[in-house]
Structure formats: structure tokens, C-alpha cells
N, C-alpha and C positions, 0 to 999 in steps of 0.2 A: 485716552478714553475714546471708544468709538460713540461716533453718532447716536446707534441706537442707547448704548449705554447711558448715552446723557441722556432722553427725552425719557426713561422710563419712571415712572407714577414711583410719587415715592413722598412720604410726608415725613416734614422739618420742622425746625424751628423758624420762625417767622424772622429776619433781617429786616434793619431798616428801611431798606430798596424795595421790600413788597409793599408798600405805603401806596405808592401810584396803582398798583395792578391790585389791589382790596379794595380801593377806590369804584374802582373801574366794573370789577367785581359785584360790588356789590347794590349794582344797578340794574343787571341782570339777573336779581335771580326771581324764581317764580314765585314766592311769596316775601314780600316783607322788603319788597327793593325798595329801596334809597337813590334817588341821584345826586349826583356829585351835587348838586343846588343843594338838595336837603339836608344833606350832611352838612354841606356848608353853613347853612344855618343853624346847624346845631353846634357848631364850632369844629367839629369834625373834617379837616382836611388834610391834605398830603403831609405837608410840613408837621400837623399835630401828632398825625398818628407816626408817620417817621419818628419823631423825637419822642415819642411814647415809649414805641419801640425799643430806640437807641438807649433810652435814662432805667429803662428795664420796668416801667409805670406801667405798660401792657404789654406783659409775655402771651405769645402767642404760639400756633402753629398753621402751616401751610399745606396743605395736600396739590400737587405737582404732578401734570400729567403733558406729555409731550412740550416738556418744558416752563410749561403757563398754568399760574394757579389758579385750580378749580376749587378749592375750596377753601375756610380758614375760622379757626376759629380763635379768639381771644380774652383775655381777662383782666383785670385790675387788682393788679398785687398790692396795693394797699387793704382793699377792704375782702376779695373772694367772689367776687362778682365774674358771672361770666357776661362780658358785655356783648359778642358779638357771636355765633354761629352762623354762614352764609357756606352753602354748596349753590354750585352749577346747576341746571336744570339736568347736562349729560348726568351727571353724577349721582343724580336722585337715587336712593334704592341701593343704592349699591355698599353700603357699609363706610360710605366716605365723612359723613354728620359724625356718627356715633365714634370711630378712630378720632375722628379731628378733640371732637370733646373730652373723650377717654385720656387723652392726651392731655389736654389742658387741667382737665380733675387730678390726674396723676401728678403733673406740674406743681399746683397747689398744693397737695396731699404732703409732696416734700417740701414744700417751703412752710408746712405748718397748721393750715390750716384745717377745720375739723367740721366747718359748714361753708356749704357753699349756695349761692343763691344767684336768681334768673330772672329775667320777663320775659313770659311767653303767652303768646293771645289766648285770649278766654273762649273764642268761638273755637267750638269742636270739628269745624269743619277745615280747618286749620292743621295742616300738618304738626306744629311744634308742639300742639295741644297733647295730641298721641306720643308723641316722639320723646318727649320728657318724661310724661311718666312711666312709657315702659323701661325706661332707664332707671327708674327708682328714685324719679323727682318729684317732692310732693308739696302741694298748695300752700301756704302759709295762712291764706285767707285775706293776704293783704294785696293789694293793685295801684303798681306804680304812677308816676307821674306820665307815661304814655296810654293809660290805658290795658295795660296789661297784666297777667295773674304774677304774683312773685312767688315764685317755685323757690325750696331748697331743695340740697342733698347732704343729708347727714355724712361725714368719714370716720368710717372705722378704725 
């Protein structure tokens, strides 16, 4: 495999080994960061989401670009939950959010499930606010334990 071959943009399945660099990840991005402290406090670290990963508790996927994830989104196959969507600030705008989720909705869709649901902020001045519903995600009316609106999406 040449060099270039390997470093080109290309979205996976999420391995146990992306646990550190989601981490890392997801300190940087422009809305909605977490640092490794916060996450830590919410129980959320390396070790947890590794063996999340590993026990199959949060399938996920990765979007990969010159080797390093830029972006990823993930879920909780117990219940339909999407827990996490984080892109890179490079990658804003670019159709990188909507693949990554498409993906994981797809994921779900075959393991069964028929509703899917989110937290995403209530202020409109907020990206995710837009972002969800042009995707055909709609309010339930109810607002999680963070403060935020809980979105489903029906599957057809």
C-alpha cells in the first residue's frame, strides 16, 4: 500500500484503539467540547469507551483523514441512542456530521431498531439545532438531563 493510499479520507468502523484519539477529539471541536477533565467526570474515559467499543455497548464510526480522526460518531445499542456526533472544525460543512450519522442510523436500522433519539441544544443559534432537523429529526418535547431538546427519528 503506498503512502498516499493509506492517509486518504475514508470513514470505518470505530475499533477499540480510536478510544484515545475521540478523546482528544473531542476537546476540539467548535461547539459542544468536552475536555478530557469533563468527560472524566462524567465517567467517560479511555478505558470506558475502549471497552464500550470492544463489548459492542457503543458501535460507532470514524471518519479518517490523512490518517487522524476527524470526526465520529456513536451510539448505544442497548437502547437507540445516539450519544455522541463531534467533527473537526476542518471538516465543518463538508458533509462529514451527516455520513458519519447516516452511518450510524443505517447501523441501528439493521440491528433493529425503529426509533431513534438525541440531545441536541435548544438554542438556535447552535449548529446541531439546524443540523438535526434538516435531517428529519424531530422534538419530542422532552429535555434531557444536560439541558438539552431530545430529538427522534422515526425508521421506515
Amino acid at each position: 500500500m503506498t503512502p498516499e493510499r493509506a492517509a486518504a479520507p475514508e470513514y470505518r468502523q470505530a475499533r477499540p484503539d480510536d478510544a484515545e484519539a475521540c478523546i482528544d477529539l473531542r476537546g476540539r471541536t467548535r461547539e459542544n467540547a468536552f475536555s478530557r477533565e469533563e468527560l472524566r467526570n462524567l465517567g467517560i474515559t479511555p478505558e470506558t469507551w475502549r471497552d464500550g467499543i470492544a463489548e459492542g455497548l457503543f458501535p460507532g464510526y470514524v471518519f479518517t483523514s490523512g490518517g487522524r480522526i476527524g470526526g465520529y460518531c456513536f451510539g448505544d445499542s442497548d437502547s437507540g441512542e445516539i450519544l455522541v456526533l463531534a467533527v473537526l472544525p476542518d471538516f465543518e460543512g463538508s458533509g462529514v456530521g451527516r455520513t458519519l450519522l447516516g452511518l450510524m442510523v443505517e447501523d441501528f436500522r439493521k440491528r433493529g431498531f425503529h426509533r431513534l433519539f438525541l440531545g441536541a441544544a435548544t438554542d438556535p443559534g447552535v449548529r446541531s439545532h439546524g443540523f438535526y432537523r434538516h435531517l428529519g429529526w424531530v422534538p419530542t418535547g422532552g429535555i434531557d438531563d444536560a439541558g438539552d431538546e431530545i430529538m427522534e427519528l422515526t425508521l421506515a
